[in-house]
PAKE-222689 format. One record per residue (C-alpha): x, y, z; residue number from 0; residue in one letter. Coordinates in pm, 1 decimal. Each point is the difference from the previous one (the first is absolute). Example, Ala and Ser with C-alpha at 12.3 -4.5 7.8 and 13.67 -1.06 7.14 Angstrom:
REM residues 2
          u          v          w     n   res
     1230.0     -450.0      780.0     0     A
      137.0      344.0      -66.0     1     S
***
This chain:
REM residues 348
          u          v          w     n   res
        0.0        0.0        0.0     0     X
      144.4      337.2     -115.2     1     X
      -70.1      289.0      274.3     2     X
      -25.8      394.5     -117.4     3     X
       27.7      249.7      231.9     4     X
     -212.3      335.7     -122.5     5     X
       44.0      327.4       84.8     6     X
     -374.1       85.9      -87.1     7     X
       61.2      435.8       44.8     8     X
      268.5      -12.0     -251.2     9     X
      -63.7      187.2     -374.6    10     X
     -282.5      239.6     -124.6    11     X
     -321.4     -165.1      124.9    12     X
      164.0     -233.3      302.6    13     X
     -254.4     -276.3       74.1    14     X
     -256.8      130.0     -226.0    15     X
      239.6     -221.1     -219.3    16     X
      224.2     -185.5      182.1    17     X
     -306.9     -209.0      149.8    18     X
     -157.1      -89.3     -326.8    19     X
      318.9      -45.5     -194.0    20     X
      112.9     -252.5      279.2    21     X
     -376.3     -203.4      -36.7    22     X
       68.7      -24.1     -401.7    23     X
      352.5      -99.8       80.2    24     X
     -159.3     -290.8      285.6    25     X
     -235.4      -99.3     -350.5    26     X
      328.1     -100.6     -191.1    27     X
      218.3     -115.8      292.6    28     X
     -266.1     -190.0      232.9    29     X
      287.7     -142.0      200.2    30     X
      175.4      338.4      123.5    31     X
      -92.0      174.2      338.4    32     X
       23.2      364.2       84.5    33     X
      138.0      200.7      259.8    34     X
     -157.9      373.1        0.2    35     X
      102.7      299.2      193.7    36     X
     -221.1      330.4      -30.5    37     X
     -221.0      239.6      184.8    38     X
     -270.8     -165.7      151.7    39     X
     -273.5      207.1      -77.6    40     X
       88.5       54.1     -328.2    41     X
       60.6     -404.6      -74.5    42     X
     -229.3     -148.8      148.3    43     X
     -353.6      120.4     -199.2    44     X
      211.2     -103.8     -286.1    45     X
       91.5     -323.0      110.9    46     X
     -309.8      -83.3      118.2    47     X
      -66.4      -38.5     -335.4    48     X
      141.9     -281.2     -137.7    49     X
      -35.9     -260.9      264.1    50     X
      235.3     -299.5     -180.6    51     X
      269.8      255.6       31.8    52     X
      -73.8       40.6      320.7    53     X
       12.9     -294.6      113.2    54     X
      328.8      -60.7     -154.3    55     X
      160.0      287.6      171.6    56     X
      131.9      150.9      307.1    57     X
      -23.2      370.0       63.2    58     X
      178.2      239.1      248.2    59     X
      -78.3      333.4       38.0    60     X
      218.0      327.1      -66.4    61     X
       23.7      312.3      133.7    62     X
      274.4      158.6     -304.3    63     X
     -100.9      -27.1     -328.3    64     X
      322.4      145.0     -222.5    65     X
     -157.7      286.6     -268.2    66     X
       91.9      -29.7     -350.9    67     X
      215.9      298.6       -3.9    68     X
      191.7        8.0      296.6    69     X
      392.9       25.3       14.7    70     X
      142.7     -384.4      115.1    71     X
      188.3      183.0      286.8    72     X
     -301.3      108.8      131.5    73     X
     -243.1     -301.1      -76.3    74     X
      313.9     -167.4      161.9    75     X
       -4.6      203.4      313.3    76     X
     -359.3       -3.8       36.4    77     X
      -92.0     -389.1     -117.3    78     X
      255.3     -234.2      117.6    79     X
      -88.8     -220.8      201.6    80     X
     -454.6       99.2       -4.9    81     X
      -46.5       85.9     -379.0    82     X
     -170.6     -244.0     -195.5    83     X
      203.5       29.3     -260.6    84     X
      320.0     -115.3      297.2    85     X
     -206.2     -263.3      104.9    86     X
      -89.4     -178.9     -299.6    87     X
      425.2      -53.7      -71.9    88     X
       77.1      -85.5      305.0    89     X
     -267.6     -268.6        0.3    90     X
      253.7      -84.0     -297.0    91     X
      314.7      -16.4      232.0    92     X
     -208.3     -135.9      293.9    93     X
      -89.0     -362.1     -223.6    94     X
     -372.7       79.6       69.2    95     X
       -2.6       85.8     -391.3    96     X
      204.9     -109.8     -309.2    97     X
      -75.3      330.6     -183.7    98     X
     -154.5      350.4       67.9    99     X
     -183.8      186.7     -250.5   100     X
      -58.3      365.0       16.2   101     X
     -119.4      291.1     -221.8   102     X
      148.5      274.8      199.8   103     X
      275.7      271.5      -27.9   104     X
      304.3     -185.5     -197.3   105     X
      267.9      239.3      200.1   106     X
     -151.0     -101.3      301.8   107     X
      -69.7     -370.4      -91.5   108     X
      400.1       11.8     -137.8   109     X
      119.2      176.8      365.5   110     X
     -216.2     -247.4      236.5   111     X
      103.2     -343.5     -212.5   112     X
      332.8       80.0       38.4   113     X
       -1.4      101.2      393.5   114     X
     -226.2     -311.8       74.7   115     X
      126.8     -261.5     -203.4   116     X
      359.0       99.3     -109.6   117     X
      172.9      -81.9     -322.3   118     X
      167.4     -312.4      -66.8   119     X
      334.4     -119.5       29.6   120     X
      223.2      203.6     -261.9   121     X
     -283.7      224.9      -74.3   122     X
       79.3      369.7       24.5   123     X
     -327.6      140.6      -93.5   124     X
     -380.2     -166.4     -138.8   125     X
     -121.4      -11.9     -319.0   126     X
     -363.7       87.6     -116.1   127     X
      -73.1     -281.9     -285.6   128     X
     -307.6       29.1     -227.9   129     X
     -171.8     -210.0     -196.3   130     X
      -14.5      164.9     -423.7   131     X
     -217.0      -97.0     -249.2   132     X
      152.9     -123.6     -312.7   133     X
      -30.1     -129.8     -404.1   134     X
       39.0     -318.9      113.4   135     X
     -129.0      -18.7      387.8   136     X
      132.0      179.4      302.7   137     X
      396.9       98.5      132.9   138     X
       91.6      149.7      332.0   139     X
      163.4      349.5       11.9   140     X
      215.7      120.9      280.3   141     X
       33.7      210.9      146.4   142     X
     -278.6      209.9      -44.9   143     X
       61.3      249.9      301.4   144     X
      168.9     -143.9      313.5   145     X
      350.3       67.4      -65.3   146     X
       82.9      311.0     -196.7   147     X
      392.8       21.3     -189.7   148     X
       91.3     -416.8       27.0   149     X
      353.9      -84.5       11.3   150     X
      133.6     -240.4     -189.0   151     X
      -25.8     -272.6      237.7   152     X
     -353.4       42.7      133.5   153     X
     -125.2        8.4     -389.5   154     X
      197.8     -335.9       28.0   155     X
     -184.9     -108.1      347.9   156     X
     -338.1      124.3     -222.6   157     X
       55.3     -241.4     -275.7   158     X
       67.2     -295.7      243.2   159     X
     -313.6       91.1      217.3   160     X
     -239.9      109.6     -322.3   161     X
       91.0     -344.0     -168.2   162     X
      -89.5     -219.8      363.0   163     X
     -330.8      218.8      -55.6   164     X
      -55.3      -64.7     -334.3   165     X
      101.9     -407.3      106.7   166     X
     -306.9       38.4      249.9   167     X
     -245.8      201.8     -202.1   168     X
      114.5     -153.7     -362.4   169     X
      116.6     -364.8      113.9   170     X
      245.3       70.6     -272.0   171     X
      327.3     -186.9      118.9   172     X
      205.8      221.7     -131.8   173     X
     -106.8      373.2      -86.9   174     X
      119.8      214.0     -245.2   175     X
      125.8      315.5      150.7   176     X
      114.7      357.2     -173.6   177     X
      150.8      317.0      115.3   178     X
     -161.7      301.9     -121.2   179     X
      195.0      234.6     -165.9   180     X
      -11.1      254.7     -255.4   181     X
      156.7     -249.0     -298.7   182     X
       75.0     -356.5      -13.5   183     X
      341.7       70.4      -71.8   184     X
      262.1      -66.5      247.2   185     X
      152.0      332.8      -26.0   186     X
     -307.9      206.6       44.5   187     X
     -137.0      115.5      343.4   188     X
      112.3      123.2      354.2   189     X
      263.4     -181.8      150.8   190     X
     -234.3     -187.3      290.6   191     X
     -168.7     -169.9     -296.8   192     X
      295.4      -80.4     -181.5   193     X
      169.8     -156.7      344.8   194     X
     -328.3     -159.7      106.7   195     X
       11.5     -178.5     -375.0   196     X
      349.2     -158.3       90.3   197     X
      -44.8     -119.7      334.8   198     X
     -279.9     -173.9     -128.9   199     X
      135.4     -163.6     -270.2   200     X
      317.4     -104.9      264.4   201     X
     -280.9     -108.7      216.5   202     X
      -62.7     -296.8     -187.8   203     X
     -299.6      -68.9      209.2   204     X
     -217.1     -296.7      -75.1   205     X
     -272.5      173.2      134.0   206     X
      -98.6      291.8     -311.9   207     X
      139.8      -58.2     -378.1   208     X
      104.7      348.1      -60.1   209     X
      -62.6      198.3     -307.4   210     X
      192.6      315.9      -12.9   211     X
     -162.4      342.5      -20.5   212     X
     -342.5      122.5      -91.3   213     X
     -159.8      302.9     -124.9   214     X
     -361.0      139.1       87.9   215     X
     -190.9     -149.3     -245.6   216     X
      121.5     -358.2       53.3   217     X
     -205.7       48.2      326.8   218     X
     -314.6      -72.3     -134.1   219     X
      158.3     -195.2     -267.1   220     X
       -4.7     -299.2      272.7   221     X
      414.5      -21.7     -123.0   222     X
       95.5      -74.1      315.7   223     X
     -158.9     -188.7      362.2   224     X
      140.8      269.6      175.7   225     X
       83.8      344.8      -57.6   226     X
      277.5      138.8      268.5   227     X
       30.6      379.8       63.1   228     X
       42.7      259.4      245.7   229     X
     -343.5      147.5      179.5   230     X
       13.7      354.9     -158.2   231     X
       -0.9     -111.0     -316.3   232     X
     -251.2     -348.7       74.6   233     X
     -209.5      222.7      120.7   234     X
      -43.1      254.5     -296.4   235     X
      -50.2     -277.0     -241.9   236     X
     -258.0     -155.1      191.9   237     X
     -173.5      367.3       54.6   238     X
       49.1       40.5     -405.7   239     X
     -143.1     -386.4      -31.4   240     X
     -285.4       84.4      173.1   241     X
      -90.5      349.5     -121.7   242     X
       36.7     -114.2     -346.1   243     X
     -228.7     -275.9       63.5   244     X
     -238.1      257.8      142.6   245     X
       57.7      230.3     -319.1   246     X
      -17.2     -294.6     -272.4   247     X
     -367.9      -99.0      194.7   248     X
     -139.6      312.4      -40.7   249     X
       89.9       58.8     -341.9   250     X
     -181.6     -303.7      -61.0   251     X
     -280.8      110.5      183.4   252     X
      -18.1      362.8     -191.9   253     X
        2.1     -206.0     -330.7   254     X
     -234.0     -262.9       57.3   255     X
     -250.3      269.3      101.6   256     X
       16.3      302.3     -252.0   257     X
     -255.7     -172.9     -287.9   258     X
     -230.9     -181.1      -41.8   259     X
      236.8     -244.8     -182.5   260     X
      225.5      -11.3      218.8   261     X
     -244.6     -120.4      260.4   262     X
     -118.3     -279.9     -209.2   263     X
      337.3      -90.8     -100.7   264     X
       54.0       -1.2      382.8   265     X
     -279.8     -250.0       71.0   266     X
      117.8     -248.4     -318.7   267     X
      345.0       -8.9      191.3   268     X
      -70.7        3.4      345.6   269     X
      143.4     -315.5       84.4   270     X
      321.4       80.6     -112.5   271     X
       -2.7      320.7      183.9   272     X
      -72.5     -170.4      344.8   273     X
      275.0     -230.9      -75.3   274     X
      163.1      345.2      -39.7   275     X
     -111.0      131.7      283.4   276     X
      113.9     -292.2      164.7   277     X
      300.8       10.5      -65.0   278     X
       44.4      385.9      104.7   279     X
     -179.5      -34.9      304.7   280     X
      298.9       83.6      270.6   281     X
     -209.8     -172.6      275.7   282     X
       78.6     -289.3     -122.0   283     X
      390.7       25.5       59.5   284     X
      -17.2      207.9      317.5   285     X
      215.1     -101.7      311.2   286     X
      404.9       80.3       34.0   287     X
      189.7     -186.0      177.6   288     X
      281.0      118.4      290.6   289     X
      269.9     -203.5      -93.5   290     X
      333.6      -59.9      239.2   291     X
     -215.3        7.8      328.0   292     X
      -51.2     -319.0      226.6   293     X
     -367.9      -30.1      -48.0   294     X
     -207.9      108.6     -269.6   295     X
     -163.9      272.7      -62.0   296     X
     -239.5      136.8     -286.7   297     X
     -100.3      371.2     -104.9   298     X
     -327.8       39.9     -120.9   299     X
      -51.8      270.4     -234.9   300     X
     -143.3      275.3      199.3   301     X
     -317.4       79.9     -246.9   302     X
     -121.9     -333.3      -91.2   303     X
     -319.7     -131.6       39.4   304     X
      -99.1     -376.4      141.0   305     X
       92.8     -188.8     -290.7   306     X
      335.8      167.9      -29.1   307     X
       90.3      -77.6      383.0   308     X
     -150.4     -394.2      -45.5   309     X
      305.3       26.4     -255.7   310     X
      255.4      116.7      248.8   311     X
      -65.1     -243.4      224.6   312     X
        2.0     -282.2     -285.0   313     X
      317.2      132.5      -49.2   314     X
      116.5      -47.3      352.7   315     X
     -187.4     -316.0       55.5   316     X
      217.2     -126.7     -299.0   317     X
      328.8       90.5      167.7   318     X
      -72.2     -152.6      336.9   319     X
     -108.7     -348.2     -146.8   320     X
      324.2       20.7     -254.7   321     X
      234.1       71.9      252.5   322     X
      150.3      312.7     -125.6   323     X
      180.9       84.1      327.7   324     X
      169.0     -306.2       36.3   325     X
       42.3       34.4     -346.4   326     X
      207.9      337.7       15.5   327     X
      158.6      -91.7      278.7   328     X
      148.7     -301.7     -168.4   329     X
      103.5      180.2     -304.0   330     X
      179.8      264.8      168.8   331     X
      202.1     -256.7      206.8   332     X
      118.1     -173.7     -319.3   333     X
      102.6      310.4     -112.8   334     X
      208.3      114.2      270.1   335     X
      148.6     -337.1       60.1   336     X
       96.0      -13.7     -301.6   337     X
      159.9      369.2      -44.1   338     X
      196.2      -59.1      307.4   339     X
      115.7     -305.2     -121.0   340     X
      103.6      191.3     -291.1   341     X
      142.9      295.5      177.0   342     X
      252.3     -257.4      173.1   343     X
      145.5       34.0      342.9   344     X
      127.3      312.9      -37.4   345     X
     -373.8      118.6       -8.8   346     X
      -41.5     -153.0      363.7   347     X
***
């Protein structure tokens, strides 16, 4: 049985749609249990509700509830330790859940993972993975915000910890993994990129099957498993991804409805646009992942509705029953045993 700890005050609406997005997720996932942590008053009319989710589920109220835009210092100082939002990881760290979901403040989320559960072994700082919609199925990206300006070696502690994702998500043995640069050429790009490239190559890891570089538009190409990449510039291209998206929808919209042709032509293809929209729809790949911590964690974009949050906790349900921090955690020691076997004595 897979156990998700909620923080149901986290994102937009809180448990307006935290509640029902956990009772659709219950509908695909019959097995899991849920541990919630909210305000009282504002949880319980909600959760009264849907009584099978109920009854799968313990709930423990919260004074705090973290706001959407407050600094991570500050939701720091004021919610360690009472927030929901705090509660809900270190349900993580405490074993009373294998994963905690929450829609919240990503600075905050970021700040209180990494007080409460720590990084890993080797780990300097987390990565935020996402899940991109490709040509040919779905990739992870990271980072797409945690860490801003990688070095060299945590783009190489990305690739290693994005392909033991993609391993749990994909059940691809060995994923293909790209840098992201501005050319596929060796020569091109700032020197972090070019370094990261050759210590991943001298890796020789068993782990990832490495590629080389990438440009932007092999993202939703599907060229690679994994995309590597430092946060700042993850998190513009998933921004542009998703705006674009956005733009490329409502130009579709506009044209469908200006005639009176183009509303019949509409109706003779409306299958195919559903498929469309289908594909488009950015609730279905919603929920990053806070890679490098011990426990796992998964951020919730802050706007989505029910169906959209059912889909970040697929995600996480998905990681817990594959493993992925054992996973990680294994990769990174083959790694580093092997490097400092490498390095030789002198290195110890």
């Amino acid at each position: 049985m897979i156990r998700i700890s909620l923080d149901l005050m986290g994102g937009d609406f809180g448990p307006e749609v935290v509640i029902p997005g956990a009772a659709k997720a219950l509908e695909r996932h019959p097995g899991v249990s849920f541990v919630m942590f909210g305000q009282q008053e504002k949880c319980a009319p909600i959760l009264a509700q849907y009584p099978q989710l109920r009854e799968k589920s313990v709930f423990h109220h919260c004074e705090i509830a973290v706001a959407m835009d407050e600094k991570p210092s500050q939701a720091l100082r004021r919610g360690r330790y009472k927030s929901s939002m705090w509660k809900a990881i270190e349900a993580v760290k405490a074993k009373e859940a294998d994963v905690a979901v929450s829609a919240g403040n990503t600075g905050a989320l970021m700040a209180m993972s990494l007080f409460c559960l720590r990084t890993m072994a080797n780990i300097e700082r987390p990565a935020l993975a996402g899940i991109w919609p490709t040509l040919k199925g779905e990739s992870i990206v990271l980072d797409v915000g945690a860490t801003i300006g990688a070095d060299a070696q945590q783009l190489l502690d990305f690739a290693v910890m994005g392909g033991a994702m993609a391993r749990a998500l994909f059940e691809i043995e060995r994923p293909m993994v790209g840098l992201l640069n501005v050319g596929v050429e060796e020569v091109k790009g700032q020197e972090e990129v070019k370094e990261a490239g050759r210590l991943i190559r001298e890796a020789g890891l068993d782990t990832i099957n490495y590629y080389g570089f990438v440009e932007g538009d092999d993202l939703g190409r599907g060229t690679v498993d994994v995309v590597v990449t430092e946060g700042f510039t993850g998190n513009v291209a998933l921004k542009t991804a998703e705006g674009t998206a956005r733009q490329i929808a409502e130009y579709l919209r506009a044209a469908m409805s200006r005639t009176l042709l183009a509303r019949l032509g509409y109706l003779l293809a409306k299958e195919a646009f559903d498929r469309l929209r289908e594909k488009m729809d950015p609730r279905k790949v919603n929920g990053a992942v806070f890679l490098g911590l011990n426990g796992i964690v998964i951020k919730s974009h802050g706007g989505t509705d029910a169906e959209g949050f059912a889909a970040a906790i697929d995600v996480g349900y998905d990681m817990a029953r594959n493993g992925l921090t054992q996973k990680i955690e294994n990769d990174l020691k083959e790694y580093h045993a092997r490097h400092s076997s490498s390095a030789g004595p002198e290195a110890a």
